[in-house]
N, C-alpha and C positions, 0 to 999 in steps of 0.2 A: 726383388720381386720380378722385375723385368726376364731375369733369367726363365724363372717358370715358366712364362708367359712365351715368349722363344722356344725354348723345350718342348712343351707343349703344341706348339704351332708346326713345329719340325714335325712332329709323331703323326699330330692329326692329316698334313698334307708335306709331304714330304719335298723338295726344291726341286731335283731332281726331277726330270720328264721320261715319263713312261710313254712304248710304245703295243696298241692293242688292237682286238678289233671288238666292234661294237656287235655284241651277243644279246642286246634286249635293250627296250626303251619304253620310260614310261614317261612322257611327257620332256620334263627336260631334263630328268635321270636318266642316265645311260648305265649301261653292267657292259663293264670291257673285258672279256678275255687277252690278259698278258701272260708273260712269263714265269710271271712269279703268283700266277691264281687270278680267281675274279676278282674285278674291281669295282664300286659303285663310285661315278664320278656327276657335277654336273653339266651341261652342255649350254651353252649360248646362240650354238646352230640349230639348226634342224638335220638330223641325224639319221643315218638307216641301217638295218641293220646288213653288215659286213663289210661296212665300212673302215680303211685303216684309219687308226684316229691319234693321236699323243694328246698324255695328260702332264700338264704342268700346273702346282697350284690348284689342284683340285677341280681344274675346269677344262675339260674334253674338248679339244680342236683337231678339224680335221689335217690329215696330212698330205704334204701336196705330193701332188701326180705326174708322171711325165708324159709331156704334152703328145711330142715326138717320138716314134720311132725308128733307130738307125740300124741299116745292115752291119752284121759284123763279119 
């Protein structure tokens, strides 16, 4: 039974972290444009939209930024 329940859990949110950007928000659902189509995820932050974000586990975290900029 356990198997299911793992299988299951894989499909519904997959382990694997995706990277998107946030295309709409309604409250603390977010709709991410990735790669592979839109996404609906939820969000723990407060979010805006065109934001880059990665989803891990079904929960939309923002992705960090680089602070600095160096000449090349």
């Amino acid at each position: 039974m356990t198997f299911a329940l793992k299988e299951l859990t894989r499909l519904i949110a997959p382990q694997e972290s995706v990277v998107g950007v946030v295309v709409g928000v309604d409250g603390s659902v977010v709709r991410v444009a990735t790669e592979r189509g839109a996404v609906t995820a939820r969000s723990l932050e407060a979010l805006t939209v065109g934001m880059r974000i990665q989803i891990k586990n079904g929960i939309a975290t923002r992705l960090p930024v680089a602070k600095q900029i160096f000449p090349v």
